[in-house]
Each structure stands twice: as structure tokens, then as C-alpha cells.
N, C-alpha and C positions, 0 to 999 in steps of 0.2 A: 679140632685143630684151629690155633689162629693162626689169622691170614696176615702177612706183614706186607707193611705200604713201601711200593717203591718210592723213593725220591721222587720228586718232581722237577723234570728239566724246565729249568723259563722259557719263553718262549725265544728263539732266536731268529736273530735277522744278519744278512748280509752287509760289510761297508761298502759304500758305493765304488771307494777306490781301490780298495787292494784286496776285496772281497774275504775278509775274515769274517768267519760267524763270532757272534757278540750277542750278550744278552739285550733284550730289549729295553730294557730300565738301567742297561750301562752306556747307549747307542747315543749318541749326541746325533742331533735332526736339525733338518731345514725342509718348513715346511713350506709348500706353494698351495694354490688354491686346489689342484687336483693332484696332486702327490704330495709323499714325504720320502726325502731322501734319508738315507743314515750311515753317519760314518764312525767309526772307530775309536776316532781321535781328533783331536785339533791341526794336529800334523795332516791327516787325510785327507778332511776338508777344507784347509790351506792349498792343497795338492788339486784337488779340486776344483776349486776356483781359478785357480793359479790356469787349469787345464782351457777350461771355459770363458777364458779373456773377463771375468770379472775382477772389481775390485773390492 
């Protein structure tokens, strides 16, 4: 008998803001010296900052 290969899920991550799973090589990041954030989208992470009084 052959054996057939499942697919392989990528690995996924959470967005910070509105917590949709995303692959991780689709994930737009910001990184700090001890984390990395990841969000979704441009829109997310606008949202984001927007939250966290940056500009």
C-alpha cells in the first residue's frame, strides 16, 4: 500500500486586533526587542496604533 501525504497547514498566528488566524508568511509584523506583534492587515495595525495613542 502507498501511503498519501497530507497537505501541510502553515503555520498560523493570531492578528493582534481582531484576532483572525493568518498564515504566518501572509502576517504583516512589528517587531520590538522582546516580542513580535502580527496583524492581518494595514487596516489592523492602523487600528492598532490608532488604540495605543501612537503615531
Amino acid at each position: 500500500m502507498t501511503e498519501q501525504k497530507k497537505p501541510h497547514d502553515p503555520e498560523q498566528v493570531a492578528c493582534e486586533v481582531c484576532l483572525k488566524e493568518i498564515p504566518i508568511s501572509e502576517a504583516k509584523s512589528d517587531e520590538a526587542s522582546d516580542y513580535v506583534i502580527h496583524y492581518c492587515s494595514l487596516d489592523c495595525y492602523a487600528k492598532w496604533k490608532e488604540q495605543n495613542g501612537q503615531k
